[in-house]
TORKOL-295547 format. One record per residue: x, y, z of N, C-alpha, C in turn. Coordinates in steps of 0.1 Angstrom, whole numbers, padded with zeros to 4 digits, always signed. Example, Ala and Ser with C-alpha at 12.3 -4.5 7.8 and 13.67 -1.06 7.14 Angstrom:
residues 2
+0132-0057+0078+0123-0045+0078+0132-0033+0078/+0128-0022+0071+0137-0011+0071+0129+0000+0079/
end
This chain:
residues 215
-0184+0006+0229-0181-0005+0220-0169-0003+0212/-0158-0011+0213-0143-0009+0202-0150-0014+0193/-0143-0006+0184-0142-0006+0168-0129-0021+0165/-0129-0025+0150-0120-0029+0146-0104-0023+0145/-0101-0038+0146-0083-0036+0145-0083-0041+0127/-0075-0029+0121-0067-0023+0106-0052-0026+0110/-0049-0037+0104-0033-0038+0100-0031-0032+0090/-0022-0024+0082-0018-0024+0070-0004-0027+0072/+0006-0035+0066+0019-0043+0066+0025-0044+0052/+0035-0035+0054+0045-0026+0040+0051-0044+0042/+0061-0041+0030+0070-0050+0025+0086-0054+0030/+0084-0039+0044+0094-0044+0056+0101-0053+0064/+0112-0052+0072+0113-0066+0081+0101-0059+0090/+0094-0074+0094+0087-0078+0103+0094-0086+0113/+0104-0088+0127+0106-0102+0135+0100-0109+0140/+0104-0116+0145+0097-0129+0151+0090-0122+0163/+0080-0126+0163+0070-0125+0176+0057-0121+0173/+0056-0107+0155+0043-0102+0155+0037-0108+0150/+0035-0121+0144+0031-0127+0131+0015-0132+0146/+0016-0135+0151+0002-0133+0161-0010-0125+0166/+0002-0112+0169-0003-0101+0168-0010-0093+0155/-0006-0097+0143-0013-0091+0128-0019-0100+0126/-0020-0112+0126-0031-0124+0123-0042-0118+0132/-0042-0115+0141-0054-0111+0150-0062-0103+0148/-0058-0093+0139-0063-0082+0138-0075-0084+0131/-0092-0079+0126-0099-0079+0122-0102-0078+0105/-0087-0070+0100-0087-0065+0084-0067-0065+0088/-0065-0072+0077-0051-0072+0073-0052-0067+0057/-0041-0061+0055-0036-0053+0041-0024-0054+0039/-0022-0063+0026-0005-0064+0023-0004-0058+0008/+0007-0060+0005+0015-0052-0009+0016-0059-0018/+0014-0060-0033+0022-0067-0044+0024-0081-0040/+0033-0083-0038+0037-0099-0039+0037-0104-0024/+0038-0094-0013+0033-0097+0000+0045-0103+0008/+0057-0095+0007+0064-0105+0014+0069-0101+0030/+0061-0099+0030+0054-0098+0046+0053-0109+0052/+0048-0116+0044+0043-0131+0050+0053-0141+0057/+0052-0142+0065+0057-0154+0076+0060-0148+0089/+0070-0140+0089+0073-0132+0105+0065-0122+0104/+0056-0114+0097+0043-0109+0097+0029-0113+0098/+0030-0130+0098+0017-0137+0096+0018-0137+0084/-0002-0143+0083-0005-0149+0073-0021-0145+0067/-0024-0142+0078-0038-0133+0074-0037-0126+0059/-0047-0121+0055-0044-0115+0041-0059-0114+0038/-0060-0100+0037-0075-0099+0037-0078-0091+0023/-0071-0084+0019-0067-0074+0011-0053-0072+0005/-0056-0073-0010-0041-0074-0012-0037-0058-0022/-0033-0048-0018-0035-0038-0027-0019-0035-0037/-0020-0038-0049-0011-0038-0059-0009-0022-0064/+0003-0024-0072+0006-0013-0079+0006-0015-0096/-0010-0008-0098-0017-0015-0112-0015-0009-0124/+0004-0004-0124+0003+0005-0135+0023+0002-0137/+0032-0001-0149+0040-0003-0151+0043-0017-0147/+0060-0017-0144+0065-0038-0142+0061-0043-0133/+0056-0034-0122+0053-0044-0115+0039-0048-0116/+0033-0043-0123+0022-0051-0124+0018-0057-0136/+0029-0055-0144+0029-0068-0158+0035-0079-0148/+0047-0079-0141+0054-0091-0134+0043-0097-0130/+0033-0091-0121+0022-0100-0111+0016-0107-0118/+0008-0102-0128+0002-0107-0141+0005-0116-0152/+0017-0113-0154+0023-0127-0162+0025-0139-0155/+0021-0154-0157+0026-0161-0152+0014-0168-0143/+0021-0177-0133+0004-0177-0122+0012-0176-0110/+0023-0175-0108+0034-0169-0096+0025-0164-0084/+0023-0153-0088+0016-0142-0078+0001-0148-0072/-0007-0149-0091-0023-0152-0092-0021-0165-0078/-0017-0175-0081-0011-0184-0070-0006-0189-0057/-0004-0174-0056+0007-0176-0043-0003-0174-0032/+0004-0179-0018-0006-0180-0009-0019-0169-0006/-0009-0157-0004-0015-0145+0001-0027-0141-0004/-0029-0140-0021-0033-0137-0029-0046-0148-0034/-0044-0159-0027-0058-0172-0027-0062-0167-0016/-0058-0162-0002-0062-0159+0009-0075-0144+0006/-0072-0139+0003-0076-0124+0004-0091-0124-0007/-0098-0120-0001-0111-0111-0006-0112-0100-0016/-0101-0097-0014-0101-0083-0024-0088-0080-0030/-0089-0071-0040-0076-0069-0046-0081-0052-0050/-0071-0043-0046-0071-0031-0045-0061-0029-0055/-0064-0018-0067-0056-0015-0073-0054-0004-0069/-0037+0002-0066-0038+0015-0059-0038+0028-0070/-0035+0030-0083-0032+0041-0089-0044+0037-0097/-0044+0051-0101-0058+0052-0111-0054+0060-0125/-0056+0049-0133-0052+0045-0147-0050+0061-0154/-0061+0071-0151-0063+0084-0162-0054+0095-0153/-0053+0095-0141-0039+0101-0134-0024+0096-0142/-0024+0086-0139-0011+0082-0144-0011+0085-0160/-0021+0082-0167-0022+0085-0186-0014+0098-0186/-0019+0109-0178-0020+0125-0179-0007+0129-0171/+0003+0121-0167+0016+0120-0161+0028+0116-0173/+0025+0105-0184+0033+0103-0191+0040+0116-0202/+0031+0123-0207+0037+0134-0211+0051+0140-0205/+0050+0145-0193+0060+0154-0185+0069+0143-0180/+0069+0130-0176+0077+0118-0169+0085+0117-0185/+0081+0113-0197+0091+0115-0208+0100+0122-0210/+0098+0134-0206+0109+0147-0204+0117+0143-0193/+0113+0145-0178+0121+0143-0167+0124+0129-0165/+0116+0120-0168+0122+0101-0164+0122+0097-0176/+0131+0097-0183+0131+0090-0199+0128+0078-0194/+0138+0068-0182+0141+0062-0178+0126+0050-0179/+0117+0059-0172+0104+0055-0166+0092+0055-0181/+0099+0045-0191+0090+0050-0202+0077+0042-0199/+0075+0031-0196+0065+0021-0194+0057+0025-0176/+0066+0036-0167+0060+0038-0157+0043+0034-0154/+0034+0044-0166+0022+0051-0163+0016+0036-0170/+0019+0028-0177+0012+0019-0188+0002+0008-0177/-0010+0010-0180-0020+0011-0171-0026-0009-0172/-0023-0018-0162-0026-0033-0163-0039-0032-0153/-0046-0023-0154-0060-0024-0140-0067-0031-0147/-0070-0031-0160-0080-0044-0164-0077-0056-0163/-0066-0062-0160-0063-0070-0156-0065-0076-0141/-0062-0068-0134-0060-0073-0118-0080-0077-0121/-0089-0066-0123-0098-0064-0121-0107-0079-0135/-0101-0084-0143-0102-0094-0150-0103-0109-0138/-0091-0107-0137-0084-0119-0119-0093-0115-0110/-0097-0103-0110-0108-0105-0093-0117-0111-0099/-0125-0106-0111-0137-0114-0111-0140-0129-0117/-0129-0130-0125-0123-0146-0123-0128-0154-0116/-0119-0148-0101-0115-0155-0091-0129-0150-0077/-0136-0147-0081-0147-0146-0073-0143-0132-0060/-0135-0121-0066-0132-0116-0052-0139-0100-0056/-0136-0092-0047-0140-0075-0048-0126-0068-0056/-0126-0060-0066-0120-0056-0074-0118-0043-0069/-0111-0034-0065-0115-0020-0059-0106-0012-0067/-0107+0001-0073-0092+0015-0077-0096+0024-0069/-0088+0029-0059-0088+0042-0053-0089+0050-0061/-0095+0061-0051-0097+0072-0064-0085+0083-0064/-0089+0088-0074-0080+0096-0079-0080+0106-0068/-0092+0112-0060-0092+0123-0053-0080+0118-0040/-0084+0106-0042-0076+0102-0023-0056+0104-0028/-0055+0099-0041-0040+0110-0045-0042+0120-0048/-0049+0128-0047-0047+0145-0049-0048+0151-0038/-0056+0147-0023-0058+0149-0013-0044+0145-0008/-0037+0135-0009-0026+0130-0005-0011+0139-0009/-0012+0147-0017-0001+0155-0025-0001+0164-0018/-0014+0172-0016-0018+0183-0011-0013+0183+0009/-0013+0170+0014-0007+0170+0026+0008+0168+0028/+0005+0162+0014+0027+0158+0015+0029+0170+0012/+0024+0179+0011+0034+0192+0006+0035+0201+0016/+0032+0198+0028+0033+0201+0040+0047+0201+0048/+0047+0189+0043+0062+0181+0047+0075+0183+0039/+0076+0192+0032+0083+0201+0021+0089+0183+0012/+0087+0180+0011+0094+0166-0004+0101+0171-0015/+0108+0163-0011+0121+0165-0021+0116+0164-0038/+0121+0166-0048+0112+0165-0060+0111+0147-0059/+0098+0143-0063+0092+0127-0069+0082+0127-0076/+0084+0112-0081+0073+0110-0089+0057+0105-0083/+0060+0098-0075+0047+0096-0069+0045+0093-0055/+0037+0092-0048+0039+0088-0033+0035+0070-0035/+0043+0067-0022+0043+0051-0022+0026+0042-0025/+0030+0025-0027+0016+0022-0025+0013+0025-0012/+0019+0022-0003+0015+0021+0010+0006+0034+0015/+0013+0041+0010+0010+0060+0016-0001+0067+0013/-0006+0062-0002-0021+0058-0008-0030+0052-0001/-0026+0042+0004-0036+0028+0011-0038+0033+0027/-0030+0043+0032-0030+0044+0044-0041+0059+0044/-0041+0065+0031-0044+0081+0028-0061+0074+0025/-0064+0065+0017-0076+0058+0017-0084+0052+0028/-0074+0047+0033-0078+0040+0047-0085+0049+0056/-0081+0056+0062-0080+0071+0074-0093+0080+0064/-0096+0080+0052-0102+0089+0044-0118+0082+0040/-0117+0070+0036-0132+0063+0032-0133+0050+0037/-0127+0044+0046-0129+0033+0053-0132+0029+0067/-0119+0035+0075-0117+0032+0090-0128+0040+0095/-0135+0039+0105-0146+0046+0115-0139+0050+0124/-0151+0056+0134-0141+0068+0145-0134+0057+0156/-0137+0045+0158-0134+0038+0170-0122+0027+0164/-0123+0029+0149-0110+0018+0144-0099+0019+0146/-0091+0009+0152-0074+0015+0156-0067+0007+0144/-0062+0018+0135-0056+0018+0126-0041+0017+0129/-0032+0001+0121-0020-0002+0129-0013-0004+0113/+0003+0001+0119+0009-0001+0106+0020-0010+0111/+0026-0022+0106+0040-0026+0108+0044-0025+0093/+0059-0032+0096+0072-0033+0081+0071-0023+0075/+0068-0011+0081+0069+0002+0070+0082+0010+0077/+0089+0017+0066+0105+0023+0074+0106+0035+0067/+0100+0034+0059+0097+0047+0047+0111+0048+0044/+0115+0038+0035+0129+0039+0026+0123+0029+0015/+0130+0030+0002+0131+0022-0010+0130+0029-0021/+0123+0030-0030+0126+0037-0042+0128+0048-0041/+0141+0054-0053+0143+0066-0048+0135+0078-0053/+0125+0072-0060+0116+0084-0065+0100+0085-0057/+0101+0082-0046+0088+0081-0036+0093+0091-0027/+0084+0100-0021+0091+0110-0014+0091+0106+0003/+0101+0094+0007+0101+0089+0017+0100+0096+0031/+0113+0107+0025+0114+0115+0041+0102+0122+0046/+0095+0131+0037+0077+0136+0037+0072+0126+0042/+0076+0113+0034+0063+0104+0039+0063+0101+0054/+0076+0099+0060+0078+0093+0070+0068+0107+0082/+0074+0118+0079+0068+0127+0087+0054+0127+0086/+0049+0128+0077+0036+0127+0073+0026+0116+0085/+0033+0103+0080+0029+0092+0092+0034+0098+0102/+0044+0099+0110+0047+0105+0122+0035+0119+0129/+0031+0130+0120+0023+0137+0120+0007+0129+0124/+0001+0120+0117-0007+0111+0117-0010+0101+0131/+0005+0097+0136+0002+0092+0141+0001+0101+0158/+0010+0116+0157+0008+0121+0170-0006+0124+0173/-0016+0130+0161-0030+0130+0166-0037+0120+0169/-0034+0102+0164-0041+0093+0173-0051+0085+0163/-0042+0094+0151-0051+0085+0142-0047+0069+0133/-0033+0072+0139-0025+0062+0129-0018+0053+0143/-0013+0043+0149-0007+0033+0157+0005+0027+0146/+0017+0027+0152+0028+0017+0147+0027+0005+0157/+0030-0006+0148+0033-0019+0159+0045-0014+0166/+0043-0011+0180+0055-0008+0193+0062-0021+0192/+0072-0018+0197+0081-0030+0203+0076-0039+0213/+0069-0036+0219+0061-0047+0231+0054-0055+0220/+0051-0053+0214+0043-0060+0204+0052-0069+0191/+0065-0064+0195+0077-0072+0184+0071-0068+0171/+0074-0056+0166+0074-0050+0152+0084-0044+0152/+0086-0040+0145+0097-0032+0136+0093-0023+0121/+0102-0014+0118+0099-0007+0107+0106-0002+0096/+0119-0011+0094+0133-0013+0085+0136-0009+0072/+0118-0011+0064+0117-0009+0046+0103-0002+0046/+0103-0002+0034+0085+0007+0030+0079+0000+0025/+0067+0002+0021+0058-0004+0012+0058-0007-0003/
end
């Protein structure tokens, strides 16, 4: 008996052809504001945010986001970072990221306000699934960063307390480039690593994906 098809779909180009192929899938997972959506499809099953700094006061302010299609579609809202990790990070980011003063400033009661609002599953990864996650990026020697991507979280969750042995776990629009404080090149090997033992699938080109940006 096959197991379920797991999309997770970074904030990458997607072209024209897969948007059938990821609607098909059994569980789709998109990012923040989701702009995935259209040559990635439309499915939206799970929307996993980044519940700590602008971008998650942006989501929250306003009804932009609360509103937008993706985000009416979806069942759940995953907050990826976990509020007392990031608390226990502002100390040392003051010193090294002056820059990043509002980084760690924690809006999870919020998203988790809007799920139950809005009738949906509210979820925070845990803290262990980023510490388990650091401990493999360090494998991959990373350059110095501040944290590993949403996506890299969601996929380290995914593969760790969700997916079963028969789930074919599929990633499109992920390229592992964008902020420069996400340890992209790690990450990218990391997935690469993941995917030679068979646990991770990229949308192939027969299938019209692509992998241009990150999550």
């Amino acid at each position: 008996m096959s197991g379920r098809t797991i999309t997770i779909v970074g904030n990458g180009d997607v072209p024209q052809g897969a948007a059938a192929v990821i609607d098909s899938a059994d569980l789709v997972i998109r990012f923040n504001d989701c702009r995935s959506v259209g040559n990635g499809g439309t499915r939206t099953d799970i929307v996993a945010v980044c519940n700590t700094g602008r971008p998650a006061l942006s989501m929250l302010g306003g009804g932009r986001w609360k509103n937008s299609g993706p985000v009416r579609r979806a069942s759940e809202i995953w907050s990826v970072r976990t509020g007392a990790k990031f608390a226990a990070m502002r100390a040392d980011l003051m010193k090294t990221h002056p820059d990043l003063d509002d980084f760690c400033d924690d809006y999870t009661a919020g998203f988790e306000a809007f799920a139950r609002a809005t009738g949906r599953r509210h979820r925070v990864i845990p803290v262990e699934t980023h510490e388990r996650l650091e401990r493999d990026l360090a494998r991959f020697a990373p350059a110095p960063y501040v944290v590993p991507s949403s996506g890299l979280v969601v996929i380290a969750e995914i593969l760790a307390a969700f997916a079963q042995p028969r789930d074919d776990v599929v990633l499109a629009g992920f390229g592992h480039i964008g902020w420069e404080w996400h340890p992209f090149a790690a990450e990218r090997r990391y997935v690469d690593a993941l995917v030679a033992e068979g646990r991770l699938r990229r949308l192939d080109q027969s299938q019209s994906s692509d992998f241009s940006d990150g999550a």
